[in-house]
N, C-alpha and C positions, 0 to 999 in steps of 0.2 A: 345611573346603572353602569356598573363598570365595563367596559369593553373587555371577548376574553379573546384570547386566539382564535385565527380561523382555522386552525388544524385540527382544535378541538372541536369541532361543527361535524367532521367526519371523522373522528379518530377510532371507531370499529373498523371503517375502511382501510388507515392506514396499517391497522396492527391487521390484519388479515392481509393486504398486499404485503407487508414485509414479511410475514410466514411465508407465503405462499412462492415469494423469490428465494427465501431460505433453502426450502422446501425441492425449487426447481437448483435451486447451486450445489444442496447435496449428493442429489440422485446419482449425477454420471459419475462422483466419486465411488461409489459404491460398486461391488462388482457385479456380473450380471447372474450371480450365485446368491449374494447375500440375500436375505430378507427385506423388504424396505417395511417392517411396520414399526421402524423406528421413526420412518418419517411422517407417517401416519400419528404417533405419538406426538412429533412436531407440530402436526397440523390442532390435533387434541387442542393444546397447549396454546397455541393462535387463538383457537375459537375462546377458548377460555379466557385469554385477555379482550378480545372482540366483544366479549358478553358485560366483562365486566368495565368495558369503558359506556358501552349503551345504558348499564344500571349509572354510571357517572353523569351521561350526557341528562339522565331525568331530576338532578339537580340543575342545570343549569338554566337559564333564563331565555325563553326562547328569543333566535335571532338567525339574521341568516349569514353567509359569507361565498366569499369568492363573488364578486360583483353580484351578490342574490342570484345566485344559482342555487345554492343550496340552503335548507334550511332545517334545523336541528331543533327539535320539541315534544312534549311528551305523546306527539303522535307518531312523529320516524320514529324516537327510541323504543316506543312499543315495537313496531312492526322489526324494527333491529333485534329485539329482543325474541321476536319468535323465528326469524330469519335465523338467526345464532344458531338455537336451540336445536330449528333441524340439521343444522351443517352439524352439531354437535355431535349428535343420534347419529346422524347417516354415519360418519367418521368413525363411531365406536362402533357398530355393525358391519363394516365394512376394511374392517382390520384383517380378520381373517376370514373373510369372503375369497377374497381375490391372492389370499396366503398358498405359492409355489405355483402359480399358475401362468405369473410373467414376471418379466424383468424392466417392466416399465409402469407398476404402480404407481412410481412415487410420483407421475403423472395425472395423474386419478386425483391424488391429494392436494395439487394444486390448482386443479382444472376446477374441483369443488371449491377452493377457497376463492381463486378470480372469479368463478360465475357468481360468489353469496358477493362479493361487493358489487358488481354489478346490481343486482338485486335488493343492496342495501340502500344504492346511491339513488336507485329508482326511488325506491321510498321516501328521502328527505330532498327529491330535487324539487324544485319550484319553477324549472325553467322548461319547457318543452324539448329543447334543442340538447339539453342535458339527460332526461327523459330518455330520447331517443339514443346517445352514446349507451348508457346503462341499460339501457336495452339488449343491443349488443352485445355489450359484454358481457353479459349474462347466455343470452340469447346461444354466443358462440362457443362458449363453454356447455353448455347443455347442448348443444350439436355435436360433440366431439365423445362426449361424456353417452352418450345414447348407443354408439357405433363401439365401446370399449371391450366388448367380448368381438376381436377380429376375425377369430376363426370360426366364428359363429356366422350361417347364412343370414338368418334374421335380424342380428344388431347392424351388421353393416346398414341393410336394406331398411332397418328404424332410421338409421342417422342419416341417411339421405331424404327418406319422406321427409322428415323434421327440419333438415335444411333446405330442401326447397318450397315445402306451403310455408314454412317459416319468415323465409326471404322473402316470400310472396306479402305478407299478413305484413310483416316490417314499413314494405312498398305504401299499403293505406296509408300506414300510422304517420310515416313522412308525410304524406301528400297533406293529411287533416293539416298533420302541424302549419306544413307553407299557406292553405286555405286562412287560416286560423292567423297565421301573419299578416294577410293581405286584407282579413277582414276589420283586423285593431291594431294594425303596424307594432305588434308585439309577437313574441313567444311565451314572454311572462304570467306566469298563471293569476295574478294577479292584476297587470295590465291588462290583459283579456277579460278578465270577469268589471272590469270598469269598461271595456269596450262593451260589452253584452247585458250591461245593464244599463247603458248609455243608448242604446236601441242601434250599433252600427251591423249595417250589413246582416240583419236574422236569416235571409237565405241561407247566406255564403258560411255562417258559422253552424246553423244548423247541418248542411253537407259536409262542413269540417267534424264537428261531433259525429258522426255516421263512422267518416273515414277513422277516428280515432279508433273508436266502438268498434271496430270490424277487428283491427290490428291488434287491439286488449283483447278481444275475444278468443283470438287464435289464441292467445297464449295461457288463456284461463278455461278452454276448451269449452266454452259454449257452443250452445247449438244456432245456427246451422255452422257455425265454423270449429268442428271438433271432428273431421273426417281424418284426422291424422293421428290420433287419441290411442283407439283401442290397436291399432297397427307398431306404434312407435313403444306403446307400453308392453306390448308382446314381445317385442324383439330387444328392448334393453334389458341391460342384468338390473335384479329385481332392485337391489339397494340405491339404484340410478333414477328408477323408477318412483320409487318413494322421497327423493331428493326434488328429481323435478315434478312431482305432480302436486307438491306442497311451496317449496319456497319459491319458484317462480310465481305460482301464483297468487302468496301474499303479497309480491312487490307487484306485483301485475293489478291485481286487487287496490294495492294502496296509491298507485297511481290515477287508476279509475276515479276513485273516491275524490280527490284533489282536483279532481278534471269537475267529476259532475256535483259538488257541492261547494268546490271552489272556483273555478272557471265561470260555470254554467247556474250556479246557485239561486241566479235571481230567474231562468225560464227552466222552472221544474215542469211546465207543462210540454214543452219540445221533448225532455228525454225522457220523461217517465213512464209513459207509454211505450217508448221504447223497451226500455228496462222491465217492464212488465209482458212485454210479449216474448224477447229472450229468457226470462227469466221458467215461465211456462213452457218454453220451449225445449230448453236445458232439460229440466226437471221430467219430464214427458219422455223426451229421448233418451235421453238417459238410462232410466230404471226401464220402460218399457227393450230399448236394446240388450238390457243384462240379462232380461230375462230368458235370453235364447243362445246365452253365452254357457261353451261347454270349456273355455278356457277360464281359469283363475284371475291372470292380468286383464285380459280380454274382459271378464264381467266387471272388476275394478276400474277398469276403464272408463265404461259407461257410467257406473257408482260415481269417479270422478265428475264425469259432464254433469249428472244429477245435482252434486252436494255443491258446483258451479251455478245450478240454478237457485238451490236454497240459499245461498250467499247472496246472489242478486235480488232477492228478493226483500234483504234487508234496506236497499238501495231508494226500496217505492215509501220508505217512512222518514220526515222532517227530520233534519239534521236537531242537534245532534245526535239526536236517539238511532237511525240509521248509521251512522258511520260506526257507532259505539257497539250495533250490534251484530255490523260487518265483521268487524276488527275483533271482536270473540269469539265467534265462530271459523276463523280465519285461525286462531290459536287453535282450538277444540277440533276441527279438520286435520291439520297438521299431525298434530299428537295420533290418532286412529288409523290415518291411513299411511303414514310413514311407517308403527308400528305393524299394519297388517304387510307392507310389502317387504319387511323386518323378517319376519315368520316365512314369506312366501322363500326368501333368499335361504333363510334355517333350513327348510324341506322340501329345497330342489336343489342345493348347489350349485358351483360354478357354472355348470353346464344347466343345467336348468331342462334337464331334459323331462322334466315329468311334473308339469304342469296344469293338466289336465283335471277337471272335476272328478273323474272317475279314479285320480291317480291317490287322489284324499280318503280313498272310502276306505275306514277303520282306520287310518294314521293316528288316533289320539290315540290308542292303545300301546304306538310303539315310544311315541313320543307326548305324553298329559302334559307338561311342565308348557311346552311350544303352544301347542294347541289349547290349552285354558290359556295362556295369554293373545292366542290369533280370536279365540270366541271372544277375550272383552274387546276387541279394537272392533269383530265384527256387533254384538250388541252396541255398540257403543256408533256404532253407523245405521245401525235402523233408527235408534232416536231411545232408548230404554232407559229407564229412571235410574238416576244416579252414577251417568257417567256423563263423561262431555259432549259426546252429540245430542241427548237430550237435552240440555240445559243451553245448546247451541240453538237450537232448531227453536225451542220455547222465547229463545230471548229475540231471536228476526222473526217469526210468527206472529208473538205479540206485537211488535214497530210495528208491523204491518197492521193489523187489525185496529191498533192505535192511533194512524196516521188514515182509518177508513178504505183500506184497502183488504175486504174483508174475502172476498173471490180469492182473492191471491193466495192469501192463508189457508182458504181450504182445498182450494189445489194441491198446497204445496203439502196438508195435511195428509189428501189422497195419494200423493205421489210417494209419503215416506209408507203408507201400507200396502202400494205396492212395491216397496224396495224391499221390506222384511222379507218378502215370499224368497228371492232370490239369496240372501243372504241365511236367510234360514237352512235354504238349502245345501251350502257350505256346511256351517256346522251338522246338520243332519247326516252327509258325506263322513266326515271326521268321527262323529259320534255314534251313530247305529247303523251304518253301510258295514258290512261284511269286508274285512280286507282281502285282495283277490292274490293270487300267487304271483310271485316275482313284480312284487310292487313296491318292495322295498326302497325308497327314494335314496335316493345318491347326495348325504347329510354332509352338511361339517360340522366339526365338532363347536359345542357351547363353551367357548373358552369366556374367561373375565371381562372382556371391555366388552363384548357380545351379551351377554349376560346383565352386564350394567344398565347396556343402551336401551335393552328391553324391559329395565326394570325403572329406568326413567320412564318412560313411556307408557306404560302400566299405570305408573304412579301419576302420570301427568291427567291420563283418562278419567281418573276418578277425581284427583284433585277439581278437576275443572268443574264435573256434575257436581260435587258434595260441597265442596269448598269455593264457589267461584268467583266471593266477594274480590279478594285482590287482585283477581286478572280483572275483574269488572270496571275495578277504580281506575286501572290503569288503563283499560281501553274509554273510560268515559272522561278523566284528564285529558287524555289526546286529542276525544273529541271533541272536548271544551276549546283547546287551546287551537286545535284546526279553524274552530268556527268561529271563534273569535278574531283570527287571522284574516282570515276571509272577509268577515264584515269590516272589518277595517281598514282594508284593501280596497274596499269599493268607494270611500269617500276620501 
């Protein structure tokens, strides 16, 4: 088998960091008058070579590089590939979001592109220590990205929660790791999983796994560690919103998965339990939180902690059918709720001042075109036939009841009737609430790349429920090629 470059192993990384210093060389040429959404085109334009080196890297032959830190296979390319996809979306929505409002956008568009490699490099690293760097890098870009409406009370006061329980949740995720050293004198996700199937140290790695689980959790807002969630979502501008409540948590998600079916693969009885009590936990808090939410973000917040716990629940089913039906619902999540915080940005503007459930009542009337596509992203989150959260929710439901974990399943059944209540009531707001006087929402206009990004996302929702063979193949390759890894890693 031929040896190919190591540069090839990450080259979505690289073509997104070279935009994105592009991106930061042209700004200050610019004046503080001009427009920057040429640079936002720039950025377009990155993700679009980014995407199309992740479809290149699923030819190539999995392997790893940089002394096995990283490793490149049809499981990172996937997770590349949905990673992309929202930088892509956020990007074309958020062209003329932030159009006359400051003179330091072109900031925004590179602060997105160094958090997705961040984000990207999570997903194909194999090394714990590397892990942690793209953490970081992500992590700090989505701190800064949170606080980007400055004259805003509230975003400031987001991007400080967020960096400090963030800092704090970072703190575990180290410590598991150095546990996790001292237990297999490795970082290597694959060292480690020959240390723990070699029986070293199960105390000492079981409390590393914990500390891990706490520090992922912050960042995929599980419960109990999601008190930062509905506060940080309130206060960032909405399209920041939809960026990070999606793609950090696929790389967050896909490093999970590499922990507990690649590290941890052979004591499924230490974390699955685990995974099963967070998982109920999420999904509980969640939806029953939304339900008392008279704010929009604020209820999507909760909705977020929830569709955290339907995820982890794919987690309690034998690889590779679990990882397969993580890794789908992971795309199918993405697509709906980027889209809903899409819409939220369409019909509150920059300022965001009118965000309120009460501020929705009759809005489809002024605007049908926004609002039939905010209803399919919300049907399409209760779980309804023939769009992608149905077909999400059906395919981790099943693993589970497949893998004998049949409580979980009807929990998780319970918890999606009672997430409809809440979400119904949005559209019910939109649709036959009475519009009240001087409620007119402070709009931007639907110009083309806006227009586009919603019309991917549209397109992607139903693609996913009607059509889900090829995202299927792709998330079950990956998961073939994960577990094959893994097993071979052990001997």
């Amino acid at each position: 088998m031929t040896d190919i470059s190591p540069a090839l192993r990450i080259l979505p990384e690289i073509v997104l960091t070279g935009t994105g210093v592009l991106v930061m060389l042209a700004e200050p040429l610019l004046k503080p008058t001009t427009s920057r959404k040429g640079l936002g085109w720039l950025a377009i334009f990155g993700t679009l070579g980014a995407l199309a080196a992740s479809v290149y890297q699923l030819s190539l032959h999995a392997g790893t590089a940089f002394f096995g830190t990283v490793q490149s296979d049809a499981y990172s390319a996937f997770f590349h590939l949905v990673i992309g996809g929202i930088v892509l979306v956020t990007l074309l929505i958020s062209l003329d979001y932030f159009e006359g409002q400051s003179s330091y956008v072109g900031e925004y568009y590179a602060l997105i592109l160094f958090g997705s490699v961040g984000m990207m490099l999570m997903t194909c690293s194999v090394e714990l220590l590397m892990v942690f760097i793209s953490l970081e890098i992500s992590s700090i870009s989505t701190y800064i990205l949170a606080g980007f409406r400055k004259r805003s009370a509230t975003s400031p006061e987001a991007s400080i929660k967020y960096f400090l329980l963030g800092s704090f949740a970072t703190a575990f995720f180290l410590y598991g790791i150095a546990l996790c050293y001292g237990a297999t004198g490795s970082t290597n996700i694959y060292e480690i999983a020959k240390g723990v199937s070699g029986g070293a140290s199960p105390l000492l790695l079981t409390i590393a796994f914990g500390m891990m689980l706490i520090g992922l959790g912050f960042k995929v807002s599980l419960a109990p560690f999601h008190v930062w969630t509905p506060d940080v979502y309130q206060g960032a501008p909405a399209p920041v919103v939809g960026f990070m409540s999606t793609a950090p948590k696929a790389a967050a998600f896909a490093v999970l998965l590499r922990i507990c079916y690649g590290a941890y693969g052979s004591v499924t009885h230490i974390w699955v339990p685990l995974v099963w009590i967070l998982a109920v936990l999420s999904m509980t808090i969640g939806n029953v939180g939304a339900l008392t939410q008279r704010n929009v973000k604020r209820l999507l917040a909760y909705s977020s902690i929830a569709h955290a716990g339907y995820l982890l629940v794919a987690f309690t089913a034998l690889a590779p059918l679990g990882i397969a039906a993580a890794s789908f619902y992971t795309a199918a999540y993405a697509a709906m709720n980027v889209g809903a915080f899409a819409v939220i940005s369409y019909l509150s503007g920059f300022n965001e001042a009118r965000t309120n459930l009460s501020d929705y009542a009759g809005v489809a009337r002024r605007h049908p075109v926004a609002c039939a596509a905010f209803a399919v992203f919300l049907i399409s989150l209760i779980g309804i036939p023939f769009t992608a959260g149905f077909f999400g929710k059906f395919y981790v439901f099943t693993a589970a009841l497949n893998s004998g974990y049949a409580w979980l399943a009807i929990i998780g059944l319970l918890n999606s009737g009672v997430a409809a209540v809440y979400y119904l009531r949005v559209l019910g707001q939109m649709y036959m609430a009475p519009a009240e006087a001087g409620q007119e929402p402070d709009v931007i206009h639907a110009r083309p790349a806006f227009v586009l990004g919603m019309a991917i996302l549209v397109f992607a929702v139903f693609a996913l429920g009607i059509f889900p063979g090829g995202t299927l193949r792709l998330a079950r390759a990956g998961a073939a090629t994960f577990t094959a890894q893994s097993v071979m890693a052990r001997f």
